[in-house]
Each structure stands twice: as C-alpha cells, then as structure tokens.
C-alpha positions as CSV (number, residue, x, y, z in Angstrom):
1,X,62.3,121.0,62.7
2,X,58.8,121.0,64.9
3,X,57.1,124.7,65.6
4,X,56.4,124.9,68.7
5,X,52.7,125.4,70.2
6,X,53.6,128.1,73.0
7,X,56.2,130.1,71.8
8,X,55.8,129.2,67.5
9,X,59.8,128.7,67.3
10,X,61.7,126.4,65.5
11,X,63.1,123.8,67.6
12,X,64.9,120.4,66.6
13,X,62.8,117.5,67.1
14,X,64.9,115.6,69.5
15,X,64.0,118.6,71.6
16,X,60.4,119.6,71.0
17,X,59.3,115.4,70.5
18,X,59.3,112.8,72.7
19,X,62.1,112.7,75.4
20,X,62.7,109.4,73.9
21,X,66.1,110.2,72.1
22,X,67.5,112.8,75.1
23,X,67.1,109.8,77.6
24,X,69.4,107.5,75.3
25,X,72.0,110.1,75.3
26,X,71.9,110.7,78.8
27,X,72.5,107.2,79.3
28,X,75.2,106.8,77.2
29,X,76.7,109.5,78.7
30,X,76.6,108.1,82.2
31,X,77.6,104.9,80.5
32,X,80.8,106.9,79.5
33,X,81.7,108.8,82.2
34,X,80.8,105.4,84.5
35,X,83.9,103.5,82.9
36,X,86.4,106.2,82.7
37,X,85.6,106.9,86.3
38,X,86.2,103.0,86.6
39,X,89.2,102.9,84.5
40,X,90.6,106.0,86.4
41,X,90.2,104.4,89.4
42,X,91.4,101.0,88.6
43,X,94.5,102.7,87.0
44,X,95.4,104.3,90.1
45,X,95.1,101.5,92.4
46,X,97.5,99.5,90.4
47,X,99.8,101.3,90.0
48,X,100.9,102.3,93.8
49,X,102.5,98.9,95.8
50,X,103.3,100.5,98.8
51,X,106.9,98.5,100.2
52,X,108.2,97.6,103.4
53,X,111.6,98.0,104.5
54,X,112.9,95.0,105.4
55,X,116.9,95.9,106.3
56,X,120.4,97.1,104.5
57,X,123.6,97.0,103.5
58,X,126.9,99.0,103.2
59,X,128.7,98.9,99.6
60,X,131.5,101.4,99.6
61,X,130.2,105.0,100.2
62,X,126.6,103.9,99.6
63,X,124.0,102.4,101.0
64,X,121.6,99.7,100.0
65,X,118.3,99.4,101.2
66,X,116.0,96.1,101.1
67,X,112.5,96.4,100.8
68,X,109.4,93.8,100.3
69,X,107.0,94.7,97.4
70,X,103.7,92.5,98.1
71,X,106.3,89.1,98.4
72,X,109.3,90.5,96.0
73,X,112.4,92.1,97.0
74,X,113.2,95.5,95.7
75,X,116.1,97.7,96.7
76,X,117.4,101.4,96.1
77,X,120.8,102.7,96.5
78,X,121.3,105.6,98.5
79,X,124.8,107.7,99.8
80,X,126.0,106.2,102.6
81,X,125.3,108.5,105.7
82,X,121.4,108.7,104.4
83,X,118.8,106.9,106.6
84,X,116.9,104.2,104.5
85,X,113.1,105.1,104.1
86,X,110.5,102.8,106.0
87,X,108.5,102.9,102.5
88,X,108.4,103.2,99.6
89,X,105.9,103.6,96.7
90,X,106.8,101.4,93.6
C-alpha cells in the first residue's frame, strides 16, 4: 500500500502508481468482451439457414412440404388441409 500525497489514505498501488497495470487490464478486458461479442455473433449467424419452399405432396391425411436449405432438400410434415409455409428457419 502507497499513502497518498493529497488525501494521506491508504490506497493499493495499482491505483495510486503508474496507470501502467490498470491499462493492461483494461485491455484484456476489451480483449474479452471483443471475442465473446465475436463468438456471439458468429454463433448466431450459423445457426439460422433460412429455406425456400420449393413444392409438396399429399401422403394420406398429411401433407409434405419440400423446401431448399442453401442447395439441400429438407421437408416437414404437416395435416393435410394446412398451407405449407414459404420458409422456414432450420
């Protein structure tokens, strides 16, 4: 612990010294909250695939609909007298 000049309190020395040791923690904690920002982010974005519906069929009571996924085919089944949605998010 330093004394201060002005005020002759105690203070830590990361506080009362050079702002040496408060810079490096400030920049490791925009370091931090930089990547899980990123990773947030990045997390999101993959994980919505936003598919177009492409047509359907009729299999008893129910309905299958067809949709393209970014090149692949993915289908839901639905009852029969529902309307197939444009999209969907996969």
């Amino acid at each position: 612990m330093i004394r201060s000049r002005d005020s002759g309190r105690c203070r830590p020395t990361w506080i009362a010294g050079s702002s040496e040791p408060r810079r490096n923690i400030m920049k490791r904690l925009v370091a931090v909250l930089v990547f899980a920002a990123a990773f947030l982010f990045v997390e999101r974005v993959t994980a919505d695939v936003i598919c177009l519906f492409r047509g359907e069929q009729i299999s008893g009571t129910n309905k299958i609909c067809y949709y393209d996924c970014q090149g692949s085919t993915y289908a839901i089944t639905i009852d029969g007298l529902k309307l197939c949605p444009l999209n969907i998010r996969k």
